[in-house]
FIKELUM-693430 format. One record per residue (C-alpha): residue in one letter; x, y, z. Coordinates in steps of 0.5 Angstrom, whole numbers, padded with zeros to 4 digits, always signed. Example, Ala and Ser with C-alpha at 12.3 -4.5 7.8 and 13.67 -1.06 7.14 Angstrom:
a+0025-0009+0016/s+0027-0002+0014/
This chain:
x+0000+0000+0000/x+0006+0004+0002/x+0009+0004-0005/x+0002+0006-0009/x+0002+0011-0006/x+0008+0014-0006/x+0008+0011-0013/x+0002+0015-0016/x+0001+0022-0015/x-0007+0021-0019/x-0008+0017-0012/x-0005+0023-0008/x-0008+0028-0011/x-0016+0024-0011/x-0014+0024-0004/x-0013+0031-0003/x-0018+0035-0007/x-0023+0031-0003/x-0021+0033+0003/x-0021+0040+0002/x-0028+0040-0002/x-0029+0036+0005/x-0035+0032+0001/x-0037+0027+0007/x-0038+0032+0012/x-0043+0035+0008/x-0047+0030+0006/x-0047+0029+0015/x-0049+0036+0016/x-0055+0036+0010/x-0057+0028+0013/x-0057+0032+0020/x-0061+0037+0019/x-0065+0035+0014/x-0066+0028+0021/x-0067+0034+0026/x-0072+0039+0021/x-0078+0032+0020/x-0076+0030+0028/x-0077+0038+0030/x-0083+0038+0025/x-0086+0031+0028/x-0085+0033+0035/x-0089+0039+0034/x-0095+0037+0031/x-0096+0031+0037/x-0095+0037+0042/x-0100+0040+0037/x-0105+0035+0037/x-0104+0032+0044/x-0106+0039+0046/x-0112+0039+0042/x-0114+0033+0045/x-0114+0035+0052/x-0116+0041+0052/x-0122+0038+0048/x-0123+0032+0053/x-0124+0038+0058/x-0128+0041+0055/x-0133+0035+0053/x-0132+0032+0061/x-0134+0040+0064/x-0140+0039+0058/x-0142+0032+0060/x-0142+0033+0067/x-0147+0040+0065/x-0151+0036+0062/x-0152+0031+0067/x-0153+0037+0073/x-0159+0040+0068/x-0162+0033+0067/x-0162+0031+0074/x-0164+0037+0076/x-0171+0035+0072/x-0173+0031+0078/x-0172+0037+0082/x-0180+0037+0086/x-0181+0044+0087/x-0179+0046+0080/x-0183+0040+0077/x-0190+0043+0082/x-0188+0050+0080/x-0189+0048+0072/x-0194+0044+0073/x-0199+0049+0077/x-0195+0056+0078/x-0201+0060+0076/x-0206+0057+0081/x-0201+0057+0087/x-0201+0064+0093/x-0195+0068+0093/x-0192+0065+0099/x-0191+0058+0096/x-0190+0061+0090/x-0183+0065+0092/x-0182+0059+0097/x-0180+0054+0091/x-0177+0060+0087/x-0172+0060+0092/x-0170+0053+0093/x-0170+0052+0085/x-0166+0059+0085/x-0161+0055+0090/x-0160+0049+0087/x-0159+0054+0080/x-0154+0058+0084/x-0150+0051+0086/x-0150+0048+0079/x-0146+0055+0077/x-0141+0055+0082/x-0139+0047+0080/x-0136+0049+0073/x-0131+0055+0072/x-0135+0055+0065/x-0142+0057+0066/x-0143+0064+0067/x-0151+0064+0069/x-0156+0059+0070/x-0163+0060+0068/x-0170+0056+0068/x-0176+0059+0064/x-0183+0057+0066/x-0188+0058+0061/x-0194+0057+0067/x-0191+0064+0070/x-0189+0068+0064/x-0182+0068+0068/x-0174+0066+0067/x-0172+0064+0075/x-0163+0065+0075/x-0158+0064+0079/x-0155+0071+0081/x-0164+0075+0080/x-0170+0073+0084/x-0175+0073+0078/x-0175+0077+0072/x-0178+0077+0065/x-0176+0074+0059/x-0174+0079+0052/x-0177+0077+0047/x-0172+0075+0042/x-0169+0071+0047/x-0176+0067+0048/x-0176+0066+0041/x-0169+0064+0040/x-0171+0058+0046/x-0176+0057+0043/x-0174+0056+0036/x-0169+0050+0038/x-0172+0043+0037/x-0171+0038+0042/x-0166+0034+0038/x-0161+0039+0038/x-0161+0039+0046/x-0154+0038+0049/x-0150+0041+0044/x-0148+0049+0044/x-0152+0054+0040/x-0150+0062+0039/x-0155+0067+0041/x-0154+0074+0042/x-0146+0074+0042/x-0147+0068+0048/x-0145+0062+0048/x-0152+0056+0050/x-0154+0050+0053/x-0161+0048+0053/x-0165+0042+0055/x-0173+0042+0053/x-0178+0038+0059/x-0185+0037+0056/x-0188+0040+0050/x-0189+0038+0044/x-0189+0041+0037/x-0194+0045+0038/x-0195+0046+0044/x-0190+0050+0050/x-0186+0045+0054/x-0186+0045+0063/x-0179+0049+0063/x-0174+0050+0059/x-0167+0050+0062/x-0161+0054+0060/x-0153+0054+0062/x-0149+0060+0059/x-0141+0060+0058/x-0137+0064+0060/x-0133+0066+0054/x-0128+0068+0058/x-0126+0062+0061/x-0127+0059+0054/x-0122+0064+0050/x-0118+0062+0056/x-0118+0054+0053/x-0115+0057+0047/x-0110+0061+0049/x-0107+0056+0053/x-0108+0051+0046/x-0105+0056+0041/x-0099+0059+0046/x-0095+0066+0043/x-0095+0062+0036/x-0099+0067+0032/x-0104+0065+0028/x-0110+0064+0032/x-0114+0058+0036/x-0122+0058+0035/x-0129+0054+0037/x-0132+0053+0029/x-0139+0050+0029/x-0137+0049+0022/x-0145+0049+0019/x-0148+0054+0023/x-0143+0059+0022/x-0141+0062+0028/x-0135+0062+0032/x-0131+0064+0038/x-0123+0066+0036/x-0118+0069+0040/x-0117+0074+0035/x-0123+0078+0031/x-0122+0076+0024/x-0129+0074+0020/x-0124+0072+0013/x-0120+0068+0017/x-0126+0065+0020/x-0130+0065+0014/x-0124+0061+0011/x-0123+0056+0017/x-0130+0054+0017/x-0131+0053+0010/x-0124+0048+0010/x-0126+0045+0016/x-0133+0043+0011/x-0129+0040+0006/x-0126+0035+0012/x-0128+0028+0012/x-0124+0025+0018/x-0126+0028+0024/x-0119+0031+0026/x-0112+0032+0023/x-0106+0036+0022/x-0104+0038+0015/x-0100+0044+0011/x-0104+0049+0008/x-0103+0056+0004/x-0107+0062+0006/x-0106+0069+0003/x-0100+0066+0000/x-0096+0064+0006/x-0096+0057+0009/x-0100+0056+0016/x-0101+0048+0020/x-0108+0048+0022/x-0109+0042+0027/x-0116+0040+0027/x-0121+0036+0032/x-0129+0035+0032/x-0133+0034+0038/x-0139+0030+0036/x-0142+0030+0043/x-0141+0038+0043/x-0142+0039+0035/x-0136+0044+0034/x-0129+0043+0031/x-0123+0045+0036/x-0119+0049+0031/x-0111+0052+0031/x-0108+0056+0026/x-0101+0057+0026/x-0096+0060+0022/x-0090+0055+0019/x-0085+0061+0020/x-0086+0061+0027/x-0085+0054+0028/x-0079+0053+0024/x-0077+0060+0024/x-0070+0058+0026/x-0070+0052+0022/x-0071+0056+0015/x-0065+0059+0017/x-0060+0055+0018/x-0062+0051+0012/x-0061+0059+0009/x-0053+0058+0011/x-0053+0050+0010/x-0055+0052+0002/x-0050+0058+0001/x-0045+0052+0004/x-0048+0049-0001/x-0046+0054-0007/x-0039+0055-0004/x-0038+0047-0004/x-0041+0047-0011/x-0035+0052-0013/x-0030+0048-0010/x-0032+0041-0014/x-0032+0045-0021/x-0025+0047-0019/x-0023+0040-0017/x-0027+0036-0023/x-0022+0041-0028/x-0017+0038-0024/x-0019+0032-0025/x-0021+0032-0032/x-0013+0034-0034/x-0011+0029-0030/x-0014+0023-0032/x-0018+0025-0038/x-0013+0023-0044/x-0012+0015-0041/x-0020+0014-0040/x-0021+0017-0047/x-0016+0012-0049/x-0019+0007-0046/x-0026+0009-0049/x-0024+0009-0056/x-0022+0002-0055/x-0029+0000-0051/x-0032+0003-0058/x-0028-0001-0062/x-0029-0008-0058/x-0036-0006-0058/x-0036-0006-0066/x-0033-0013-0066/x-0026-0011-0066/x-0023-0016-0060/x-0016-0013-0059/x-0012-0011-0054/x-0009-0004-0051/x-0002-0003-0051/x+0001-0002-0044/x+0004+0005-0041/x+0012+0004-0040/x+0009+0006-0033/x+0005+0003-0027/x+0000+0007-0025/x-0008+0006-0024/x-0009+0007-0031/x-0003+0000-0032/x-0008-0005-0028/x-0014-0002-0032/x-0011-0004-0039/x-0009-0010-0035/x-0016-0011-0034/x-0019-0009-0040/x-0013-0014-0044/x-0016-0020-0039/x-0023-0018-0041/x-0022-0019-0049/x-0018-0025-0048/x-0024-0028-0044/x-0030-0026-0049/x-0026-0029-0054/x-0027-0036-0050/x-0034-0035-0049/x-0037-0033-0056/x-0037-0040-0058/x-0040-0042-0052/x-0046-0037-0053/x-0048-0039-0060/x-0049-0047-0057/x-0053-0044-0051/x-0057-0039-0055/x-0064-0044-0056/x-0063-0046-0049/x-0063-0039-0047/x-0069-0038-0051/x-0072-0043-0048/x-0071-0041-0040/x-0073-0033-0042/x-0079-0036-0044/x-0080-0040-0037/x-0078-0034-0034/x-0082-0029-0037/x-0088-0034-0036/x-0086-0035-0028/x-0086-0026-0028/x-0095-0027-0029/x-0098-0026-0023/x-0107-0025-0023/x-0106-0020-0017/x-0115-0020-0018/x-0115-0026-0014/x-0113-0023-0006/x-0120-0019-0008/x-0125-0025-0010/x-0125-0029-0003/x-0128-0021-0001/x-0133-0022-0006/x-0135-0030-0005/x-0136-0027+0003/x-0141-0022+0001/x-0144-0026-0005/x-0146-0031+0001/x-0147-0026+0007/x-0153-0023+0002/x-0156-0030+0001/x-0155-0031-0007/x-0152-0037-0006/x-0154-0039-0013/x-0150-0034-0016/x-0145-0035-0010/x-0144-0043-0013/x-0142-0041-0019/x-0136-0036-0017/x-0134-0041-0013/x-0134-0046-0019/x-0130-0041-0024/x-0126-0039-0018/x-0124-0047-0018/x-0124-0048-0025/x-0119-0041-0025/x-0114-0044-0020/x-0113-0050-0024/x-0112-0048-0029/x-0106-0044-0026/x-0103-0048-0022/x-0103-0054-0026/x-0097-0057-0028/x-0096-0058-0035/x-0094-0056-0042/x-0091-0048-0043/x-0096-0049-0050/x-0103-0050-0050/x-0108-0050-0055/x-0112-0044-0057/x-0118-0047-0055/x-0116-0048-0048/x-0112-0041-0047/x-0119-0039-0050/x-0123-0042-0045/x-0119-0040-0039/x-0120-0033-0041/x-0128-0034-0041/x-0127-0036-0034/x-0124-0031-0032/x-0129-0026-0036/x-0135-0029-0032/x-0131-0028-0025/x-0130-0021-0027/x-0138-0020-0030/x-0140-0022-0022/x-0134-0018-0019/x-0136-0011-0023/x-0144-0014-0023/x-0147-0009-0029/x-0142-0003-0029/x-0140-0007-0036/x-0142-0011-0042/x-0139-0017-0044/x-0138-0019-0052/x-0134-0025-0051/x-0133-0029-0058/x-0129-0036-0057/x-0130-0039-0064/x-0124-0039-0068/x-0124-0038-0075/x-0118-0043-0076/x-0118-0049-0080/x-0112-0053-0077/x-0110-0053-0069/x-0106-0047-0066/x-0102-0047-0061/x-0100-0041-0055/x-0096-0041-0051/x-0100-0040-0045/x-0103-0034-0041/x-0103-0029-0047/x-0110-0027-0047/x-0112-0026-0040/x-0107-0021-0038/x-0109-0016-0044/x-0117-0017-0041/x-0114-0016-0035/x-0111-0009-0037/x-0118-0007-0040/x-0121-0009-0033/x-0116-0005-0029/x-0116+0001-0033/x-0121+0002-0037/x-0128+0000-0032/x-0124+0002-0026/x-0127+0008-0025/x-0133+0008-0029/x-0140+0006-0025/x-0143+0004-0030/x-0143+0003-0038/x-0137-0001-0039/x-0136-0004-0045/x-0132-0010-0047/x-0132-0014-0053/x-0126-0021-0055/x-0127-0023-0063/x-0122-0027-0067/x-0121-0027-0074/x-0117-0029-0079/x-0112-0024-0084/x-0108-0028-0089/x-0103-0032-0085/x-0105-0028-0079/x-0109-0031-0073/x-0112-0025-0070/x-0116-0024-0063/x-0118-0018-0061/x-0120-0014-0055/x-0123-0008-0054/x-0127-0003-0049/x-0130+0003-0049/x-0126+0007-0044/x-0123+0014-0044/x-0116+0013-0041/x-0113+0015-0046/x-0111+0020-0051/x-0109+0018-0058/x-0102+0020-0056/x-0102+0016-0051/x-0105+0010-0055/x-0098+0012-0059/x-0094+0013-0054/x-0096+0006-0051/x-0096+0003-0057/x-0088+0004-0058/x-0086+0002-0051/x-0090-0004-0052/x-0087-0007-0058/x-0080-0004-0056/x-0074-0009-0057/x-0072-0009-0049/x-0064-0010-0047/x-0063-0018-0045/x-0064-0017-0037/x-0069-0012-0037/x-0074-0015-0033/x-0081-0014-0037/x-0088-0015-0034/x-0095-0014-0037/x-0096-0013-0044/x-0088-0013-0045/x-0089-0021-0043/x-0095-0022-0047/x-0091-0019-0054/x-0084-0022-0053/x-0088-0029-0051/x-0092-0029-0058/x-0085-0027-0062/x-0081-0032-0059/x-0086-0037-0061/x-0089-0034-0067/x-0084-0030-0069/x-0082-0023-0070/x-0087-0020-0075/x-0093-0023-0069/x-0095-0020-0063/x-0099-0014-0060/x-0102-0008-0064/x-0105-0002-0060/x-0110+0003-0063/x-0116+0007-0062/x-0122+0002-0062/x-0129+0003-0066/x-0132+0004-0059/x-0128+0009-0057/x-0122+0006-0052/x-0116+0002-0053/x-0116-0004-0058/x-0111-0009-0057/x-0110-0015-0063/x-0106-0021-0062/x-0103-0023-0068/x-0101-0030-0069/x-0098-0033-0076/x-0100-0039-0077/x-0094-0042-0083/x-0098-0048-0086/
């Protein structure tokens, strides 16, 4: 090691420039930075949900346990006798329940820091009964509004008045005025409290939504914001999540948590620059070091291509005329160095392709025959993990008879897969798998598509295929053309003859693909792959059909009658 070293001032001067570019450290620092940015990101947005989980867990707990003193408070006998008969009751036993109604009502309010005022309207005396007032009169916007709410939306908090209500209804009926409706009103301060201990110092904003109705309390007043929020929260299909938006041209993170019990959403809006704010810049400095990184690997690449530049030209002229059947080896450098056991190298290299041309030629058909195995093994009907799916709903609904005949065509199917046997079947066979599979799919898709299948051949004498040529090609239709239509497919397999050519057909209606596209695939398809390239689909298909047919056979894509893709399999048949 030593001597190639002092030997080899390429071997140096590698070893040196890459020190100064200092290329590892680099690429350490952006891997840490870039580790640290999406930990950073990850922990903020658990603290972020867990936090909104809490707050709103809070919150549904205080708002059960509210419910649950109003329900109680149902039973209460004074209450019950007062609606029931107030307005036949003397003054004295009037007050006298007021006041025991008026105490429990000043306990339920002081059991929460979230209920501002506690009120009991009874329609029987015309008068609300609060916790913190002997008897007063009822507004008439507000006994509208109370009396406008259904009994089906109890329990859930309505906007009034700038305030914030929960209310539960005792009797009554649609048109008839209910014994008493009671009524908790929220603090909001306490509620802007919830949301300032969400959101923190961060900027943006934290708000209750009712997304439906159309009202909110936020920590900051701002009705586009609002607005914007609850129109996204109405897109949403989960009931809570956490992703990036853009609003007003700059990136924001909106966490999000429905509360089905209460009917709101728990929003926190907040500004990305304020979460990453420190990380931008270090990303800012990591790019400029980047750039001067990037101004030291053009000088070092210069020096590079003067020092090794005019060997590997030497040595790639000589590739170029190997690769033209020009097997001669490269004179060797008077001196050693790495570019002396590359020549070596490359010496030994045309020595030993000399020796295996021979042994190619006598290998080349039984090369043939293992692609065609290997190709054969690449096709795997991945439709099947769903029909089990399908068997199980077939019987759950009762359709037995048509839960049979899957099962029958299922069994036929597996058979015909995993039996061994010949790699070639006669057409008539390879024709009626694909009908098996036909009939899976007619009951898996029901009556999204119609199937015109034509299993007659037009051919006097026996063909032989190699096996599982036409199923994939009607597997491609079902997947990508009826694979978002609900309904109107349509599928037709045909076969005829031109010429010498045996052709079979499949063609749907789909609308995929453009005309371009049809080229596009077409030229992809038909292709000549490298020898190791691994080919899958209807590359498997047209290479399996030229290698048993020949090189004027295989698949021809064009625009169908019916609108979608046309596929032919063409088949020469040499008398």
């Amino acid at each position: 090691m030593r001597g190639l070293y002092r030997s080899s001032p390429i071997f140096l001067r590698l070893i040196t420039a890459f020190i100064v570019v200092l290329v590892p450290l680099f690429l350490i620092m952006l891997t840490i930075i870039d580790k640290g940015k999406q930990d950073l990101q990850n922990k903020i947005s658990e603290s972020i949900v867990s936090k909104n989980l809490n707050a709103l867990q809070s919150l549904e707990f205080e708002n059960e346990r509210m419910l649950r003193l109003l329900l109680e408070f149902v039973l209460d006998k004074d209450l019950l006798e007062l609606a029931a008969s107030g307005d036949q009751m003397d003054g004295y036993e009037k007050i006298d329940k007021i006041k025991q109604i008026q105490r429990r009502l000043h306990l339920i309010k002081q059991s929460s820091p979230f209920i501002a005022e506690v009120k009991t309207y009874v329609p029987s005396i015309d008068r609300t009964i609060l916790s913190t007032e002997f008897l007063t009169s009822v507004p008439v916007t507000e006994m509208a509004a109370m009396t406008k709410v259904s009994p089906e939306h109890e329990g859930s908090w309505k906007f009034w008045d700038e305030r914030v209500w929960i209310r539960f209804y005792y009797g009554g009926t649609k048109n008839s005025e209910p014994l008493f409706v009671q009524s908790i009103e929220l603090a909001l301060p306490q509620l802007h409290q919830t949301l300032l201990n969400v959101h923190g110092e961060m900027g943006g904003t934290a708000a209750f939504i009712h997304a439906f109705e159309g009202w909110s309390i936020s920590i900051e007043d701002d009705p586009e914001l609002t607005g914007w929020l609850s129109a996204y929260l109405q897109s949403r299909q989960e009931e809570a999540g956490i992703e990036s938006v853009t609003y007003q041209d700059e990136p924001y993170w909106v966490a999000y948590r429905y509360s089905p019990s209460i009917g709101i959403f728990l929003v926190d809006f907040v500004p990305e620059r304020s979460i990453l704010g420190e990380m931008k810049k270090y990303e800012a400095r990591l790019w400029m070091l980047f750039l001067a990184s990037l101004a030291l690997i053009v000088l070092f690449s210069y020096s590079i291509y003067r020092i090794i530049h005019r060997p590997l030209r030497k040595l790639l002229l000589q590739f170029r005329s190997t690769r033209h059947g020009h097997l001669q080896p490269m004179e060797l450098p008077s001196h050693e160095d790495e570019f002396a056991y590359l020549y070596k190298g490359f010496n030994d290299m045309v020595e030993r392709l000399q020796e295996l041309i021979s042994e190619v030629y006598q290998q080349k058909i039984i090369s043939q025959r293992h692609e065609l195995k290997r190709l054969q093994s690449q096709i795997n009907p991945h439709f099947l993990y769903n029909c089990l799916f399908v068997l199980n709903q077939l019987i759950l609904s009762g359709d037995m008879e048509t839960a049979y005949r899957f099962s029958l065509s299922i069994g036929q199917y597996f058979q015909f897969m995993t039996k061994d046997g010949a790699d070639e079947i006669p057409l008539e066979l390879e024709l009626a798998h694909s009908c098996t599979y036909v009939e899976i799919q007619k009951i898996c898709f029901a009556d999204r598509v119609e199937v015109c299948f034509s299993d007659s051949v037009p051919c006097s004498q026996p063909v032989t295929v190699p096996r599982l040529i036409l199923q994939p090609v009607i597997e491609n239709s079902y997947k990508y053309a009826f694979g978002n239509k609900r309904s109107g497919g349509r599928l037709r397999i045909h076969s005829a003859t031109e010429g010498t050519f045996l052709s079979i057909v499949v063609e749907d209606n789909g609308d995929q693909l453009s005309d371009d596209e049809i080229v596009n695939l077409s030229e992809r398809i038909t292709g000549f792959p490298a020898e190791n390239e691994d080919i899958s689909g209807l590359h498997n298909v047209h290479r399996r059909i030229q290698l048993k047919f020949g090189q004027r056979s295989g698949l021809v894509l064009s625009r169908s009658h019916m609108g979608g893709l046309q596929v032919k399999l063409l088949l020469e048949c040499k008398p």
